[in-house]
C-alpha positions as CSV (number, residue, x, y, z in Angstrom):
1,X,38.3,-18.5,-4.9
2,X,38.2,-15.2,-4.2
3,X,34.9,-13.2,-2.6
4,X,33.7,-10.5,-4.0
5,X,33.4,-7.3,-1.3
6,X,30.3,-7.8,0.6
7,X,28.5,-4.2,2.2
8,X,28.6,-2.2,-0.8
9,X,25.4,0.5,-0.2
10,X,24.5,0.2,-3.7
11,X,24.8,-3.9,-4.2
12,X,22.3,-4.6,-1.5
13,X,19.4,-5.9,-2.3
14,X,16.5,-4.1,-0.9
15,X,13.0,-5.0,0.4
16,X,9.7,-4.5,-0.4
17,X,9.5,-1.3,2.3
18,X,12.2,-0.1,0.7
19,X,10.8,-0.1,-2.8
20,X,7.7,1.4,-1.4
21,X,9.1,4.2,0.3
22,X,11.0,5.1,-3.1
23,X,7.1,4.9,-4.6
24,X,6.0,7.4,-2.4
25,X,8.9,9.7,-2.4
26,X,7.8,9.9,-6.5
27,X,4.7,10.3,-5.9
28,X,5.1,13.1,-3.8
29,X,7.9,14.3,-6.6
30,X,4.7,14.3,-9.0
31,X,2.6,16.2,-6.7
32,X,4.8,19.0,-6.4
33,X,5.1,18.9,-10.5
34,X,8.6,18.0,-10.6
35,X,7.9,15.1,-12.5
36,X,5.2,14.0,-15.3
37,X,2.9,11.2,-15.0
38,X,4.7,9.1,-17.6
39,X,7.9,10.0,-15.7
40,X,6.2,8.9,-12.4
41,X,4.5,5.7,-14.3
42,X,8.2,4.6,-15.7
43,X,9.8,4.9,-12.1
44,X,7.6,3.7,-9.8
45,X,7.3,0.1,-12.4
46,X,10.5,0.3,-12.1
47,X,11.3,0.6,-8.4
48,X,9.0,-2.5,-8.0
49,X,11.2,-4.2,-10.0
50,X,14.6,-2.7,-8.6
51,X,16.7,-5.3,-6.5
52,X,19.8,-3.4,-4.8
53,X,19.7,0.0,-3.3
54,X,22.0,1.7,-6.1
55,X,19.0,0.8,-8.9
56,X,16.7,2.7,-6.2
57,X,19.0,5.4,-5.3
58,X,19.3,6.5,-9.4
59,X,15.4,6.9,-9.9
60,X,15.4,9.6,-7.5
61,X,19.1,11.2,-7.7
62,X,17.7,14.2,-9.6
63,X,15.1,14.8,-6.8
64,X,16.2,18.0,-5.1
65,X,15.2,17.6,-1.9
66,X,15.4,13.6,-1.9
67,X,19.1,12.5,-3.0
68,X,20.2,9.4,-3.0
69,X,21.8,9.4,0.2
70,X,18.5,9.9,1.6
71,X,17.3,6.9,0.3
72,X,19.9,4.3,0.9
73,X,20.7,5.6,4.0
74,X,17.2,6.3,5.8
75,X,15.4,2.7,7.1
76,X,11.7,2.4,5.7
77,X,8.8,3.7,7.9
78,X,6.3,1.0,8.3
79,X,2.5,1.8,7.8
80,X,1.9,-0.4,10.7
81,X,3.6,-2.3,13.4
82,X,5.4,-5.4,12.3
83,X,4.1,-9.0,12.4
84,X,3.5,-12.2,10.8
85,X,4.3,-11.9,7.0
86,X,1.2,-10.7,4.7
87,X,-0.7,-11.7,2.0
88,X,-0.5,-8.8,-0.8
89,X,-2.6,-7.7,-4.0
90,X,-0.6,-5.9,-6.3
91,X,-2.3,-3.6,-9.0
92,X,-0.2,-1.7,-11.1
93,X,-2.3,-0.3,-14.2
94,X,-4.5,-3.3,-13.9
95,X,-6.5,-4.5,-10.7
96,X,-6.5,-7.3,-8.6
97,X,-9.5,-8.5,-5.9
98,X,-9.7,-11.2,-3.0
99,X,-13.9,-12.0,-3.4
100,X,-16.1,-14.7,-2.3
101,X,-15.4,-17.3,0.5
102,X,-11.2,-16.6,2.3
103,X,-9.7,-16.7,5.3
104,X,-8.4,-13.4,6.0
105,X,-5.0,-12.8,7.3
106,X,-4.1,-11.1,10.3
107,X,-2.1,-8.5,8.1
108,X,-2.7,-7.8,4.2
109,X,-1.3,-5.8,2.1
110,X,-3.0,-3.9,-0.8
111,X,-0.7,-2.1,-3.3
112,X,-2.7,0.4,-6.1
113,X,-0.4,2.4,-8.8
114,X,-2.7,3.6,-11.7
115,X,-4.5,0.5,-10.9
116,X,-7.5,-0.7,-9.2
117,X,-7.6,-3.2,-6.0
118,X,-11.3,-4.5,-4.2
119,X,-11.3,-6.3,-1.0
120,X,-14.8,-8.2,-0.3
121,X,-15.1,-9.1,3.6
122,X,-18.9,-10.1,3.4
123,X,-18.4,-13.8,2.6
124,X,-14.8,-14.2,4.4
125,X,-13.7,-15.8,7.8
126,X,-12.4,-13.0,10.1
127,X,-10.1,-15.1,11.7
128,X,-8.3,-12.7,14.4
129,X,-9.7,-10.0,16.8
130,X,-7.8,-7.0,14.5
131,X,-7.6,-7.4,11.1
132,X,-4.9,-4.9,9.5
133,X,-4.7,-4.0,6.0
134,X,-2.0,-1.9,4.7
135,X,-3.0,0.5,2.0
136,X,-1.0,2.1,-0.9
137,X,-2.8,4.3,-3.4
138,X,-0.8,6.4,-6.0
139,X,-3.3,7.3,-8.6
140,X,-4.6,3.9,-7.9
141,X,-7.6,3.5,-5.9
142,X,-8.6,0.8,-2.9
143,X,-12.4,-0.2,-2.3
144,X,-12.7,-2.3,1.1
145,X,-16.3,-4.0,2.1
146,X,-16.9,-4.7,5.2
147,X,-20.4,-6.2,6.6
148,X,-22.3,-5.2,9.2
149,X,-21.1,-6.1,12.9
150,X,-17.4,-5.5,12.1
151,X,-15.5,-2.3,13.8
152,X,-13.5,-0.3,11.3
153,X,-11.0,2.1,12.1
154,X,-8.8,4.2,8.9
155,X,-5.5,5.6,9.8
156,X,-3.1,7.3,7.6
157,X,-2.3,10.2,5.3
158,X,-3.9,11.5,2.0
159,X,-1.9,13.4,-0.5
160,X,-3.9,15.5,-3.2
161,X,-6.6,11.9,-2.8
162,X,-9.5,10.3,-0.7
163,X,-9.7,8.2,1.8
164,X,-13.3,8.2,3.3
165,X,-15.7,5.9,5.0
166,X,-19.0,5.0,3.8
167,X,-20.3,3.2,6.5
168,X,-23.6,3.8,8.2
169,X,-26.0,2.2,10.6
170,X,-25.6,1.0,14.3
171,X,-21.9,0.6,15.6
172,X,-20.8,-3.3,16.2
173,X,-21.5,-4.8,19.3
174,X,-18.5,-4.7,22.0
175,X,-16.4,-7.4,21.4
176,X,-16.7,-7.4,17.8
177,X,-13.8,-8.1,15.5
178,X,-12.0,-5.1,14.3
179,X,-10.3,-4.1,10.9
180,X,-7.7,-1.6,10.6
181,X,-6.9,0.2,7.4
182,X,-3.6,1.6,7.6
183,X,-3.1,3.8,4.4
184,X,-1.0,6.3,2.0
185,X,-2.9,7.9,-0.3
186,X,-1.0,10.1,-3.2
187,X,-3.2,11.3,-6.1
188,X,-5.6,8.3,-5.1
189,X,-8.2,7.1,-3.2
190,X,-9.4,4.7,-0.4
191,X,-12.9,3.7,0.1
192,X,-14.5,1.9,2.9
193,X,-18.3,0.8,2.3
194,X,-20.8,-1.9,3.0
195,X,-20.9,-4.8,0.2
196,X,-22.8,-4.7,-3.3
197,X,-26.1,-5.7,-3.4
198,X,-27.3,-8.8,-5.1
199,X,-30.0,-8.8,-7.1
200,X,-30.4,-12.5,-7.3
């Protein structure tokens, strides 16, 4: 039996950096007005869904200053150093949440497009000195609650959106663990801020 070519830049399959570096590269296409929101809506959905690079490279071949070349050809920048593989929330015009009593990963992944995504830390298990969380916002936004006694740092880039902490009171205590929001905002917005209060 014979194989069928292997190598081909537009048969292989792509990963999830991949797809989310196509994401941004529209959303950046929709900040500078080049395309509309529906236009933007219809791609990104569909870059989640692409599986080779040739599906990726057409939703941005009539991108001026991003042809397709550009995309099959350039490796993904990472929001954050590699490591052990992450748990993900995935809103895209809907919303997703991680609430109530869950072992937090040393690396999660929060993905917003026209959607909404909460984190709640207050009842979790911090189980690691550094906690990262890698943010996405396009026209989406990510609200993060952190309690009191836990170090938080943001790093990252906002497009035309937020990304602001609402923390206040005494710093943590030396020693104390530490979460790290790494994010891309476009046309979105990241929020960092101590937990809802109860009222029962």
């Amino acid at each position: 039996m014979a194989l069928e070519p292997q190598g081909e830049p537009d048969r292989i399959r792509v990963s999830d950096r991949e797809r989310e570096q196509v994401v941004e590269l529209l959303g950046a296409a929709a900040a500078e007005g080049r395309l509309t929101l529906d236009e933007y809506a219809d791609r990104a959905t569909a870059a989640h869904a692409a599986v080779t690079r040739g599906e990726l490279a057409r939703l941005t071949e009539d991108l001026p200053s991003h042809p397709p070349s550009d995309v099959v050809a350039r490796p993904a920048t990472p929001l954050a150093p590699t490591g052990p593989a992450a748990e993900r929330l995935l809103a895209i015009f809907g919303e997703d949440s991680r609430k109530g009593h869950w072992l937090v990963p040393e690396r999660l992944e929060a993905r917003s497009i026209f959607g909404g995504i909460e984190i709640e830390l207050q009842d979790a298990q911090l189980q690691h000195p550094v906690t990262t969380i890698e943010v996405t916002a396009v026209f989406g936004g990510v609200t993060i609650y952190v309690p009191e006694g836990v170090e938080v740092r943001i790093l990252g880039t906002a497009i035309l959106g937020t990304k602001e902490s609402k923390l206040r009171g005494a710093p943590p205590a030396p020693g104390s663990p530490r979460v790290e929001v790494h994010c891309r905002v476009i046309f979105g917005s990241l929020t960092v801020r101590r937990p809802k209060r109860r009222w029962w």
